[in-house]
C-alpha positions in Angstrom: -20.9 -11.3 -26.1 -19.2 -8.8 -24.3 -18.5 -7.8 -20.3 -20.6 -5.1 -18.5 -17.3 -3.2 -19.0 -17.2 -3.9 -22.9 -14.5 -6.1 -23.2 -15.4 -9.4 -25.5 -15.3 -12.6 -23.8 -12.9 -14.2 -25.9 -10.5 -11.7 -25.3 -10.5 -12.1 -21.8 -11.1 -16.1 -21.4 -9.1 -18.4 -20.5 -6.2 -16.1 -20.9 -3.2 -15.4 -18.5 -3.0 -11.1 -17.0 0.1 -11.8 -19.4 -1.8 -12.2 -22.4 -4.4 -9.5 -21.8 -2.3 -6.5 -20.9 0.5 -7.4 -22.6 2.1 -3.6 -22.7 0.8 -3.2 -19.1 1.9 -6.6 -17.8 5.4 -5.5 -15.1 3.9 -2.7 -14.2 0.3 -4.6 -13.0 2.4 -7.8 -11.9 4.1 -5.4 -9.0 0.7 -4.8 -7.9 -0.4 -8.5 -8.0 2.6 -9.4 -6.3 1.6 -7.0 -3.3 -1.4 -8.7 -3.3 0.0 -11.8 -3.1 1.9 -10.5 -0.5 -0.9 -9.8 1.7 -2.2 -6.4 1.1 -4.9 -4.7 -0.2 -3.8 -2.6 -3.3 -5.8 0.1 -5.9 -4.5 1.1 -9.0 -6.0 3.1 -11.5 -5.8 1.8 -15.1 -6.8 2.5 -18.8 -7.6 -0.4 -20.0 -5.7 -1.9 -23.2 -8.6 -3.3 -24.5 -11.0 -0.4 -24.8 -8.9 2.5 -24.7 -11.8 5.0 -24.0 -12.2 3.5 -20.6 -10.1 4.2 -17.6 -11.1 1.5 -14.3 -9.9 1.8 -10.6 -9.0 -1.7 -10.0 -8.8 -3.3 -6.4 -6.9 -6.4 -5.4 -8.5 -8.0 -2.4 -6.4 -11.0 -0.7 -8.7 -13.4 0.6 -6.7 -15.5 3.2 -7.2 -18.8 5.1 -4.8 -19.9 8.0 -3.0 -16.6 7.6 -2.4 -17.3 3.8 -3.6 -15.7 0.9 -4.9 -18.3 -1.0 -6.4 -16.5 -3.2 -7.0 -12.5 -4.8 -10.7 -10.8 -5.0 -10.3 -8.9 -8.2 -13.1 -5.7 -8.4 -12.9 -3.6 -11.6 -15.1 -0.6 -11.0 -15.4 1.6 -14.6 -13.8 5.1 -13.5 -16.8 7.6 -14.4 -19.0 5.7 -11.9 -16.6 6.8 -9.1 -18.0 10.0 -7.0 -16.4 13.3 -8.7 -14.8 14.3 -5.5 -13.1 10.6 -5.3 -11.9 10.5 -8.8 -9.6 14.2 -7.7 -8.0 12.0 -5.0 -7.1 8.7 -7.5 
């Protein structure tokens, strides 16, 4: 079974950001950490799994008390982005 974005279950389950985008990992774990941190952050990205497939990626800190306690994680597939928005990213 795979993802609406084409990516197989099993490689995705269960499975740490480490062990997904292994060549990708430092570079995405500065973004996480700003997220972590408290603020909103997009990135664009190809993915490792499907290579054809670029995705604008936005990291949403949800927070309770004034502490992110958790990150909203939306993967939007790049060619579905407006024309005149994919110039700017």
């Amino acid at each position: 079974m795979e993802t609406k974005l084409g990516i197989k279950h099993e490689h995705i389950l269960n499975k740490s950001l480490k062990e997904i985008h292994k060549s990708e990992y430092l570079e995405r774990q500065g973004y996480y950490q700003k997220a972590w941190s408290g603020e909103e952050v997009i990135y664009k990205v190809k993915c490792s799994l499907n290579s054809d497939q670029s995705y604008i990626n936005v990291l949403s800190p949800i927070k309770e008390n004034g502490k992110v306690i958790m990150l909203l994680v939306h993967v939007v597939p790049f060619e579905l982005i407006p024309e005149k928005l994919q110039k700017a990213a």
